[in-house]
C-alpha positions as CSV (number, residue, x, y, z in Angstrom):
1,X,90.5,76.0,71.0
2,X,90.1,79.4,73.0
3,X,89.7,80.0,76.4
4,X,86.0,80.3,76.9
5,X,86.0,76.4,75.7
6,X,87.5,75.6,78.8
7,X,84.9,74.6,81.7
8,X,85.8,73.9,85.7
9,X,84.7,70.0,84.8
10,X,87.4,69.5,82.5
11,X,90.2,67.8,83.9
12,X,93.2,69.1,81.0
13,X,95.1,71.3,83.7
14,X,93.7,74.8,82.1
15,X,91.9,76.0,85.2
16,X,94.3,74.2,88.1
17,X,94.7,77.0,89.6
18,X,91.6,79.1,89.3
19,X,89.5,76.0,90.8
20,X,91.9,73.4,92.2
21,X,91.3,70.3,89.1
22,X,92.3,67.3,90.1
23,X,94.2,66.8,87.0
24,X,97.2,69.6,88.2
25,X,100.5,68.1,88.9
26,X,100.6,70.7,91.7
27,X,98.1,71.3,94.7
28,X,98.8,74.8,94.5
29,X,95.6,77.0,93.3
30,X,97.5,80.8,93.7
31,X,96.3,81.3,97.3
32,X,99.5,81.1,99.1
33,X,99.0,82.1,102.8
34,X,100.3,80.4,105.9
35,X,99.2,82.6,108.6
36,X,99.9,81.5,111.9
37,X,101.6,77.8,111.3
38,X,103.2,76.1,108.1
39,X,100.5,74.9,106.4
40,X,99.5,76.8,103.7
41,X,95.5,77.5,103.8
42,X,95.4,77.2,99.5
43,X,96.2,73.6,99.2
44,X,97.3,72.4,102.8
45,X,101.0,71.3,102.1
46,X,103.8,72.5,104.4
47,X,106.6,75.5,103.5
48,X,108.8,73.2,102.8
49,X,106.5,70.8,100.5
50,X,106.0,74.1,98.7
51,X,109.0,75.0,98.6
52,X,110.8,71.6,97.0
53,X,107.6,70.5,94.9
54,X,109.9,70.6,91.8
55,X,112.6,68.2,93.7
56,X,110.0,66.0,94.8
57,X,109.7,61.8,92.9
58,X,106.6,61.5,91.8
59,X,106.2,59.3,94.6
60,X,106.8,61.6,97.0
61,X,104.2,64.1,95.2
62,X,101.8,61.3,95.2
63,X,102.5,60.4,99.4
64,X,100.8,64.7,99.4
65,X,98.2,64.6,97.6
66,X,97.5,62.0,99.4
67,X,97.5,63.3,102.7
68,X,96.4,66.8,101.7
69,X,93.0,64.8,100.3
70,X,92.7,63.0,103.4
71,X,92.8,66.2,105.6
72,X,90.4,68.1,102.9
73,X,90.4,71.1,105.0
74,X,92.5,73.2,102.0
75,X,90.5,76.3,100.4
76,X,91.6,74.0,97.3
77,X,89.0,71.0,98.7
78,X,86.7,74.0,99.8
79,X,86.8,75.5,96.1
80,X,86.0,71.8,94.9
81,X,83.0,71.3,97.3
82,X,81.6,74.2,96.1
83,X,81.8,73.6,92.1
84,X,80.7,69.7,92.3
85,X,77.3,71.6,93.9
């Protein structure tokens, strides 16, 4: 299967970062930027969420997403918004 058969609606992890799938184990879609707090704008976890994903029980991954959904405000949510139009 080559690239090209990949669409954003597909939920297999190939485009997690390119549009932010909901599929991804992490909420990170390559737009790191934190600006002027610890939030990071590209998928609205904090420094140190980013920084220990790896470390993290799935439990504890699952407590983010969860929280980073509710808020929505992430350029990942944004990017999601935008393709589901």
């Amino acid at each position: 299967m080559s690239n090209s058969d990949h669409s954003p609606a597909q939920s297999d992890g190939a485009n997690s970062l390119g549009v932010g799938d909901e599929s991804s184990d992490s909420p990170c879609i390559g737009v790191c930027t934190t600006l002027y707090d610890e939030i990071c704008q590209g998928c609205g976890r904090t420094l140190n969420e980013v920084s220990n994903w790896v470390f993290f029980s799935q439990e504890e991954k699952n407590d983010v997403w969860k929280r980073i959904r509710a808020d929505g405000t992430a350029m990942r949510f944004q990017r999601q918004a935008k393709e589901n139009n």
